[in-house]
C-alpha distance (Angstrom), angle and dihedral (degrees) to the residues before:
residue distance angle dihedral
X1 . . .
X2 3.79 . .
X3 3.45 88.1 .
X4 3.74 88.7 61.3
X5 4.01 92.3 39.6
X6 4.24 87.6 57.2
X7 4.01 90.5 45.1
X8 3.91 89.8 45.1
X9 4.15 99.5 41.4
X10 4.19 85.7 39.0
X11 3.83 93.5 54.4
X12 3.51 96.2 46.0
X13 3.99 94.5 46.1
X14 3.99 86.8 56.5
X15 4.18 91.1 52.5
X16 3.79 89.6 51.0
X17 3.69 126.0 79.3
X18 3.93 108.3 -89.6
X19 4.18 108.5 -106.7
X20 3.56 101.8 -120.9
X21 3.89 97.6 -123.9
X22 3.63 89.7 49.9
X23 3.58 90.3 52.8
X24 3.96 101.7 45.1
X25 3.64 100.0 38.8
X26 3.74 109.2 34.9
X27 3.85 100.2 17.9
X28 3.62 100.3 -126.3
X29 3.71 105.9 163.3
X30 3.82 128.6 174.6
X31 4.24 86.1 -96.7
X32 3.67 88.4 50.7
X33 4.07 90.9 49.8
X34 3.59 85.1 48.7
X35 4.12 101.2 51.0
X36 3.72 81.0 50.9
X37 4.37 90.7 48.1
X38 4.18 79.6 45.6
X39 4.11 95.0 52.5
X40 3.72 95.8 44.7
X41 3.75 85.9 50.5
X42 3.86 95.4 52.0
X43 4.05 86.7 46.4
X44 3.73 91.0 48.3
X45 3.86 85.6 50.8
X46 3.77 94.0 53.3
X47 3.84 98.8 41.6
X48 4.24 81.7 56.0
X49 3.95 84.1 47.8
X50 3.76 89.2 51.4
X51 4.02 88.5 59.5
X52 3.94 85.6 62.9
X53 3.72 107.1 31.7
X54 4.19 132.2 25.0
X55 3.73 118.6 -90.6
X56 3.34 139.3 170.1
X57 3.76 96.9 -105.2
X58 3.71 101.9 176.1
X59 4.34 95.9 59.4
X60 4.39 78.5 42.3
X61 3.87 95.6 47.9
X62 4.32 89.1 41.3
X63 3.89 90.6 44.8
X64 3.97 83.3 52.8
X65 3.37 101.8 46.4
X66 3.89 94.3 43.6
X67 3.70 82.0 64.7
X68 3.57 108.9 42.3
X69 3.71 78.7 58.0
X70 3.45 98.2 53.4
X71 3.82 88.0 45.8
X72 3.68 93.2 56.6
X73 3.63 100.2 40.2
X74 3.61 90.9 52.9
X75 3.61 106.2 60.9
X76 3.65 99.8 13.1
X77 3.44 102.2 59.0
X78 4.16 90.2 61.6
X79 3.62 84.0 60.3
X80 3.29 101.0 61.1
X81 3.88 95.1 43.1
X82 3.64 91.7 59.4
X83 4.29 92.9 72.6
């Protein structure tokens, strides 16, 4: 599910105009929005594969929070700054 919340919020960030101070200070551009829409894709893809087949889901579920947090403190945090 918060695999498919990154993939959703990412894709939709990259088909909106880029906020300026997201865009000068931390370089998020529509591409980056979308690597980020592609990654929470690919880990949505292998939490479904997990249903079917044995994984290691706690390295899977650290890797995906490490980026969701990355995500959100990259973009996020400009926004807040700006009040």
């Amino acid at each position: 599910m918060v695999a498919l919340a990154l993939s959703i919020s990412a894709l939709v960030a990259s088909r909106n105009p880029v906020h300026p101070y997201a865009g000068e200070i931390y370089a998020m551009t529509a591409r980056t929005h979308r690597r980020y829409a592609l990654i929470g894709a690919l880990f949505a893809i292998v939490l479904l594969a997990d249903t079917r087949f044995t994984l290691p889901i706690v390295p899977i579920l650290g890797a995906l929070t490490l980026v969701v947090i990355l995500y959100l403190t990259s973009f996020l945090r400009g926004f807040s700054d700006e009040r």
